[in-house]
C-alpha positions as CSV (number, residue, x, y, z in Angstrom):
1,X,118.7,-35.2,133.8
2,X,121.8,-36.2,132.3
3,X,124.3,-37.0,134.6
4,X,128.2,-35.8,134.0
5,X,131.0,-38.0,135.5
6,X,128.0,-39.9,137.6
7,X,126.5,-36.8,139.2
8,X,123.0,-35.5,138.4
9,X,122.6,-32.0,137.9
10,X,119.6,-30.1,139.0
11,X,118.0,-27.5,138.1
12,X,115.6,-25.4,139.9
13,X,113.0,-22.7,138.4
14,X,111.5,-20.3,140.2
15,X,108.5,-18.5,138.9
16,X,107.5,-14.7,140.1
17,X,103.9,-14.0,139.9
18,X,103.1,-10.4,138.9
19,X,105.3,-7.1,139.0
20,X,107.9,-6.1,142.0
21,X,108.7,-3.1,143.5
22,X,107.7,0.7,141.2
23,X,106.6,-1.7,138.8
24,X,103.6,-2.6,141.3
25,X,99.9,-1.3,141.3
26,X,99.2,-1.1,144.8
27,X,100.7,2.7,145.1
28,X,98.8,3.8,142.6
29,X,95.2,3.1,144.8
30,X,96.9,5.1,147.8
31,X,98.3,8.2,145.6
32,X,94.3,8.7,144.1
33,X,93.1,8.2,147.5
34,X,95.4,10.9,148.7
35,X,94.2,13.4,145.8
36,X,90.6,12.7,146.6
37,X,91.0,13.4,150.1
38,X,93.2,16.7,149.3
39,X,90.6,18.1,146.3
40,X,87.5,17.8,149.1
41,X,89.6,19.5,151.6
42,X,90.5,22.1,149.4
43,X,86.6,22.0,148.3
44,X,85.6,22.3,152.1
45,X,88.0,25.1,152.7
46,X,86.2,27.0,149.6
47,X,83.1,26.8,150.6
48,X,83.7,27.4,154.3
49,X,85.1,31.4,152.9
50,X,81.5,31.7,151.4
51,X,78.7,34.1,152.8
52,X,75.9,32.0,154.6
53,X,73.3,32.4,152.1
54,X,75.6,30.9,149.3
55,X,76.5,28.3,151.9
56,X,72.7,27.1,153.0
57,X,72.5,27.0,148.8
58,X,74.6,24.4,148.6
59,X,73.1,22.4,151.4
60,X,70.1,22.4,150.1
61,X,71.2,21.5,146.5
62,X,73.3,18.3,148.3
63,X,70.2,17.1,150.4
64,X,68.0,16.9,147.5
65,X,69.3,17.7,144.0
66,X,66.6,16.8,142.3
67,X,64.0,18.6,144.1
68,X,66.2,21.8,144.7
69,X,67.2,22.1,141.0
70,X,62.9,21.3,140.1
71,X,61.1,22.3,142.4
72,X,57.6,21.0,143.8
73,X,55.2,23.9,144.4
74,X,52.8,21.1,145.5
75,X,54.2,19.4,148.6
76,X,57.5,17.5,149.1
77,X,59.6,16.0,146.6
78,X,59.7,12.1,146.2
79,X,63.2,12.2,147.6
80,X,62.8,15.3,149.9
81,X,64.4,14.0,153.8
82,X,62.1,16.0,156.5
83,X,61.6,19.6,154.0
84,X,59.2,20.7,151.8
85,X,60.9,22.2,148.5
86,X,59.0,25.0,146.6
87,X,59.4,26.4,143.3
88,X,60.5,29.6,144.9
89,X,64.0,27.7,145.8
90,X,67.1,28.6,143.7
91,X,69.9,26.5,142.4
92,X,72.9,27.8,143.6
93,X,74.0,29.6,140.4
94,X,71.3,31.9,141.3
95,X,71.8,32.3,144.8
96,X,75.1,33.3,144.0
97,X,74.2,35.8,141.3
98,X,71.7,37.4,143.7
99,X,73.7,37.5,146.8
100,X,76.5,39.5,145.0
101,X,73.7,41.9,143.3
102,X,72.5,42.2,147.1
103,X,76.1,43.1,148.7
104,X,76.0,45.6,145.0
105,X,73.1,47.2,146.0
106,X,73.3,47.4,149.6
107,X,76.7,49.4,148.9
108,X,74.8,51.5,146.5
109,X,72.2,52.2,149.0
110,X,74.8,53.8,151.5
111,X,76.7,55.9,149.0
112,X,73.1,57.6,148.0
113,X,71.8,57.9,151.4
114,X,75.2,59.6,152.6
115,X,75.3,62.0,149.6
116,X,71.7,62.6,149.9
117,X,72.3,63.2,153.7
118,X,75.3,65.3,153.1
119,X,73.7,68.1,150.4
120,X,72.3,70.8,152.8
121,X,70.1,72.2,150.1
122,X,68.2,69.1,150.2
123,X,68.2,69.2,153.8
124,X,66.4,72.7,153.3
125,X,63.5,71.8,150.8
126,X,62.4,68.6,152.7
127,X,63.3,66.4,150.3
128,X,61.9,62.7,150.8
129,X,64.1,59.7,149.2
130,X,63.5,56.3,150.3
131,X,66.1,53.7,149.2
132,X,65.7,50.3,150.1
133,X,66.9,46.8,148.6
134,X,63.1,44.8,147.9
135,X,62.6,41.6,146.8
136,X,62.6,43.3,143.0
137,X,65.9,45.0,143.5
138,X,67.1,48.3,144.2
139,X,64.5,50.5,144.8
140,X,65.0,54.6,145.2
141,X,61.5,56.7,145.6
142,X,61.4,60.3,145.8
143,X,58.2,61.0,148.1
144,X,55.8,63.8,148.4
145,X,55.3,65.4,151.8
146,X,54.9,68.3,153.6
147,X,52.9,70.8,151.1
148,X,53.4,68.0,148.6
149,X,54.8,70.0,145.8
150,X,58.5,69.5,146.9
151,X,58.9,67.4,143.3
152,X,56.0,68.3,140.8
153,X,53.7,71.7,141.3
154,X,50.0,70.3,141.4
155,X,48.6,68.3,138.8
156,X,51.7,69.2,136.6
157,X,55.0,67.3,135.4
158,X,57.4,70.2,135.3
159,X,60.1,69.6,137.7
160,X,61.0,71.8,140.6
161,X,64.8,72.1,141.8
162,X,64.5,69.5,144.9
163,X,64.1,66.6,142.0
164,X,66.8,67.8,139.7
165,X,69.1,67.7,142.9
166,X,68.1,64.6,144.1
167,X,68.9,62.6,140.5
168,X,71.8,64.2,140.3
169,X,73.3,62.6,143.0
170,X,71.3,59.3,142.5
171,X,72.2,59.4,138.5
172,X,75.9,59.8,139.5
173,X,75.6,56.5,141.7
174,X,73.6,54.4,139.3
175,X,76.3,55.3,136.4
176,X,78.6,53.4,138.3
177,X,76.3,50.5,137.7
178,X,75.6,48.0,134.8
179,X,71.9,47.1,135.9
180,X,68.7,48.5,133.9
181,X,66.6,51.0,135.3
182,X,63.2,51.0,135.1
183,X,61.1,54.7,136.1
184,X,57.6,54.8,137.7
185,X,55.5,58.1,138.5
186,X,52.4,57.4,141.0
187,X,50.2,59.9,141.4
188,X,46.9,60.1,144.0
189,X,43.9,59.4,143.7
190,X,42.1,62.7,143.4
191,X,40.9,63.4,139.9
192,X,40.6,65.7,137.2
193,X,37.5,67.6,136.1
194,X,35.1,65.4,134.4
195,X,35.3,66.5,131.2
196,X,39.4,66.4,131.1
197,X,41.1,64.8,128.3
198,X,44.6,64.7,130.8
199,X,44.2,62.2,134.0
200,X,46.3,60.6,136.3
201,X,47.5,57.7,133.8
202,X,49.0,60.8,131.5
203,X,49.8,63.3,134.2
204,X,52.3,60.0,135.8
205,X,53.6,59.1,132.7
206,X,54.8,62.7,132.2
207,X,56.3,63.0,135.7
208,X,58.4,59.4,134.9
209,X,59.5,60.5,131.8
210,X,60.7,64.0,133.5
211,X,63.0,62.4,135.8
212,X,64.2,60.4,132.8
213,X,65.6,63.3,131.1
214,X,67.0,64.6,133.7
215,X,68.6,61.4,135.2
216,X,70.0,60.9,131.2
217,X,71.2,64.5,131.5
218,X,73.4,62.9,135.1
219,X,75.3,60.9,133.1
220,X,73.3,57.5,133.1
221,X,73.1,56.5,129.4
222,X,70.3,55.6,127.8
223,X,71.1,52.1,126.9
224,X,70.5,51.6,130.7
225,X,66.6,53.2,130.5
226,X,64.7,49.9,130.5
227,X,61.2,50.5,130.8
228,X,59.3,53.8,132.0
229,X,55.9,53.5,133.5
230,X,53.1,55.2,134.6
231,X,50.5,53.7,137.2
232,X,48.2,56.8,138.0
233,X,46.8,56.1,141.3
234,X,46.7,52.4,141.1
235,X,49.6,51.5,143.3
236,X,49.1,53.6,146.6
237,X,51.5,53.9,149.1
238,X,49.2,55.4,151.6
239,X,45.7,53.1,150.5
240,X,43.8,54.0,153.6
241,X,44.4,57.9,152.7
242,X,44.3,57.7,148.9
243,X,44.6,61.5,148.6
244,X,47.7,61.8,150.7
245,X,50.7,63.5,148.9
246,X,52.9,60.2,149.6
247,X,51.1,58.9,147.2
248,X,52.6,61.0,145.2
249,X,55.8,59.5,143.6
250,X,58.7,58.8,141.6
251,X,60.0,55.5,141.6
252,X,63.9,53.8,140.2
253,X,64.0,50.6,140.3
254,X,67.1,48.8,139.0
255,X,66.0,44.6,139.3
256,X,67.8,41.9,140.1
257,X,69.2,39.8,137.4
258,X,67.1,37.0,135.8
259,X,69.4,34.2,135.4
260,X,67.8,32.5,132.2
261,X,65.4,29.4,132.5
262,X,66.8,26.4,131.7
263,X,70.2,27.5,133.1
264,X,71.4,24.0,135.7
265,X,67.6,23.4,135.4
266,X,65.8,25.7,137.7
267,X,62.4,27.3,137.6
268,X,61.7,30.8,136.6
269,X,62.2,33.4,139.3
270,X,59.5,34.2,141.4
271,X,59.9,38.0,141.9
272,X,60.2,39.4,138.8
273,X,59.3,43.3,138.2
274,X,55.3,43.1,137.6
275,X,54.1,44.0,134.3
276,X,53.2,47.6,133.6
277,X,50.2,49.0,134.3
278,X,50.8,51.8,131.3
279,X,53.9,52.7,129.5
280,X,54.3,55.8,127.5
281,X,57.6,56.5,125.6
282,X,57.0,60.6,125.5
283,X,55.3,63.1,127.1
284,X,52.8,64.6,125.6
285,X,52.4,68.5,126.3
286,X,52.4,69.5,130.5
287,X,49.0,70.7,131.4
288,X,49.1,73.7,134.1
289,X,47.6,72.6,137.7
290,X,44.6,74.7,137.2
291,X,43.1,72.5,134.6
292,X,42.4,69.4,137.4
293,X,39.2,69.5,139.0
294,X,40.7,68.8,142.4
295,X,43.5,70.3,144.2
296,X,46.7,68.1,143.9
């Protein structure tokens, strides 16, 4: 260095390696850290307010994803940890869509009983109505019993006053639903004469689509009418008495919703409403009870 008046002069140079203080990176590790930590708490908080089934849903889907959202109907998965998973497993969407249809239901269920229990005159013509919530959905069935022509006269499809009461006070339930409604007439198995053109299969067609009109005429619209069936004798509730007037039925059934296939991957769902047996849009003319061979 160059020296002034004989003294050297020195200079010193001090380097600084990187950024100081809020100019720094290091916070920035800690503050996503932090929000990491806080969006699973607030994601364990969420699911901790679910209903059990909706929780065990998610379990299963975050032990195995891949076998929960595929499904092995033939033994284990490849990564499956001590649990066979079946095609009959849901991904959660669906567990979710049918626990809230179930809770839907369920509610449904104890508004028809109570009004059904509550109307006097039903309690004076022995009407029977079973509602339950299956493995199909809602189900409501208005039973034969006693004389068994509390419904339907014998062998004929013209309604007596105990059915027009009772889907009354169903109809008025069901409009507060969205669901379709599918209607089934079961009859028993005792047959007409043998040379009759009308049988069972017509005879419970009829019946179904009578309780149609009259559940329209409640006030449930008939966008909502999805399907109406008629299984003659071939879906006994009594099948060691086929001749027993429980046999003799109406059926509503409003199904769960099929979430579509192909929706987060899953397999179809296993319970859907069977296929039809018969279906008949309209009734042809009621034969009188006299016409059947045997005594209905």
């Amino acid at each position: 260095m160059a020296a002034r008046g004989g003294k050297k002069i020195v200079i010193v140079k001090k380097k600084v390696a990187g950024h100081g203080g809020h100019h720094g990176g290091s916070w920035k590790v800690a503050y996503a850290d932090f929000v990491t930590a806080m969006m699973a708490f607030f994601m364990v908080i969420w699911i901790l307010g679910m209903d059990d089934q909706t929780k065990s849903a998610i379990e299963g889907y975050f032990s195995n994803p891949v076998g929960y959202r595929k499904g092995y109907g033939a033994g284990s998965s490849p990564i499956a940890i001590g649990s066979t998973v079946t095609n009959l497993q849901r991904t959660p969407l669906r567990q979710m869509v049918r626990a809230n249809e179930e809770k839907s239901f369920e509610a449904a269920r104890e508004r028809i009983m109570d009004k059904l229990q509550a109307n006097d005159s039903l309690v004076k013509l022995n009407a029977q109505v079973e509602v339950a919530v299956t493995g199909e959905g809602l189900r409501i069935e208005l039973i034969e019993s006693g004389s068994g022509d509390v419904y339907f006269p014998l062998g004929s499809a013209q309604i007596k006053p105990a059915i027009a009461l009772v889907l009354q006070v169903v109809g008025s339930e069901l409009a507060t639903l969205s669901h379709p409604i599918v209607l089934e007439g079961h009859t028993d198995a005792a047959k007409f004469s043998a040379n009759a053109s009308y049988t069972n299969w017509e005879l419970s067609s009829d019946r179904a689509n009578a309780a149609r009109r009259v559940l329209e005429a409640s006030g449930v619209g008939q966008g909502r009418l999805l399907e109406v069936r008629g299984y003659a004798d071939r879906r006994l509730r009594d099948p060691k008495n086929p001749s027993a007037a429980a046999n003799r039925r109406i059926s509503l059934l409003l199904p769960f919703t099929n979430v579509p296939e192909g929706v987060v991957g899953d397999t179809p769902m296993a319970d859907s409403p069977p296929s039809p047996a018969n279906t008949l849009p309209a009734p042809p003319a009621v034969v009188p009870a006299t016409t059947r061979g045997v005594s209905r």
